[in-house]
C-alpha positions, -999 to +999 in steps of 0.1 A: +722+203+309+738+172+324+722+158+356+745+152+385+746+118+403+742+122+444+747+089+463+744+082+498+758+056+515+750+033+540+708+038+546+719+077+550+707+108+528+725+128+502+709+161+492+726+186+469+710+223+464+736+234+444+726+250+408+700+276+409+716+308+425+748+289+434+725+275+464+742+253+491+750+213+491+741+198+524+752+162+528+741+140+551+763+111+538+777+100+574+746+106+596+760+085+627+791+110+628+766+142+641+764+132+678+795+131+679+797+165+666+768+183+679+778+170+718+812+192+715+794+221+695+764+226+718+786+222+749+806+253+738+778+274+727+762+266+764+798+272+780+805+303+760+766+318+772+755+323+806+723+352+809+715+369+833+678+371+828+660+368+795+623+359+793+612+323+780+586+325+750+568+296+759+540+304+730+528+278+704+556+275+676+549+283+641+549+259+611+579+261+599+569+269+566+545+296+576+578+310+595+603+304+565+580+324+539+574+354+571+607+357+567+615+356+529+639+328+533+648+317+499+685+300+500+682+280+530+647+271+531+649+234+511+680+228+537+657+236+568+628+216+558+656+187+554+670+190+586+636+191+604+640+153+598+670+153+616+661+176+649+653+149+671+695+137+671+698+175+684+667+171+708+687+138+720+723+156+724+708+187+742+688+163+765+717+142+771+736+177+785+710+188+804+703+160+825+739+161+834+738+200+834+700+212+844+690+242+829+714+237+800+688+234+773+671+266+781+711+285+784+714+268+747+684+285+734+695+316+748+730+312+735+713+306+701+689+335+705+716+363+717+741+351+684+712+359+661+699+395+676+740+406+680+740+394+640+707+409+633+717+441+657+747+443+634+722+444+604+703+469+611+726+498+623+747+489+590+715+495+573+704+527+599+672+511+610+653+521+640+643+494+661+611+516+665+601+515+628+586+474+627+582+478+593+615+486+584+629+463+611+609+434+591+621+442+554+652+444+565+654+413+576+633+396+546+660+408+524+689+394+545+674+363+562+695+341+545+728+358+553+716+359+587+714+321+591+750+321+574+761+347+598+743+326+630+759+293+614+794+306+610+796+320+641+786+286+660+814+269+640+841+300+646+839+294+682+840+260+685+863+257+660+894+245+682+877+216+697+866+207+660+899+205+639+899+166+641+866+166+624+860+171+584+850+206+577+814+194+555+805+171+586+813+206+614+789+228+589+763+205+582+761+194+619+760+238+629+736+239+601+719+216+621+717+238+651+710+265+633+677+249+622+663+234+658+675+271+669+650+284+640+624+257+643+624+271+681+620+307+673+655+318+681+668+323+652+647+345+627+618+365+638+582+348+647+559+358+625+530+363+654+552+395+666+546+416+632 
């Protein structure tokens, strides 16, 4: 089998997945190019989200592999433990939106949280699970974690989509990819493995 020649360019990182069970490419070629992405993306999930009242889990976080094998993630799990490098530019951006909007971090998380349980809601009444039964709940979501993190990530780029057409497509998913990952290294996306 012929090996396949990944560059990056200037001091950035290149990472291809691609091969074993047609798994993603993430490329970080352009690194510099993500604020200026990830500003316009998390101002319209926090625009497009405004709760009520939902309660803050303020509990220790788990490793994120601990949390990764809870939850059977097997396409996207190289690509998350990548990004971790990556989450303080999205700590920065949300930061930079909250001081000028207070409270805006927390209505992100939310936003992040409520796009993954209407996805995972959608899951389970396609498969008829009770949300009663745990232990259905859990294996139903251990065999579709990774399309749930597609769903979550397509859905943050559908609906910021027309303040994004200027952008290159690969730069729009891999900064949502990114998003996606602070939202799961924050226990918003995915379920916590201390609640099973």
């Amino acid at each position: 089998m012929a090996s396949k020649e990944i560059k990056a360019e200037r001091g950035s990182l290149a990472y291809d997945g691609s091969g074993i069970n047609n798994s993603p490419t993430f490329n970080l070629n352009h690194v510099a190019r993500f604020s200026s992405l990830l500003n316009p993306l998390l101002e319209r999930i926090i625009e497009k989200y405004d709760p009520d009242s939902e309660t803050n889990n303020s509990d220790e976080l788990p490793d994120p592999d601990e949390k990764l094998d809870f939850n059977n993630v097997r396409v996207f799990s190289e690509e998350i433990i990548d990004c971790v490098g990556f989450l303080t530019l999205v700590e920065e951006q949300v930061d930079a939106i909250d001081d000028e909007s207070p409270g805006a971090k927390i209505k992100f998380l939310r936003a992040i949280h409520q796009n993954y349980k209407n996805h995972r809601r959608q899951l389970l009444i396609s498969e008829s699970v009770s949300i009663k039964d745990k232990e259905s709940v859990i294996s139903t979501i251990r065999q579709n974690s990774d399309l749930l993190l597609q769903q979550v990530t397509d859905s943050i780029i559908d609906n910021a989509r027309t303040d994004l057409h200027a952008f290159p497509v690969e730069d729009v998913r891999d900064s949502a990819n990114l998003i996606v990952c602070y939202g799961f290294i924050n226990c918003k996306v995915l379920e916590r493995p201390n609640d099973y």
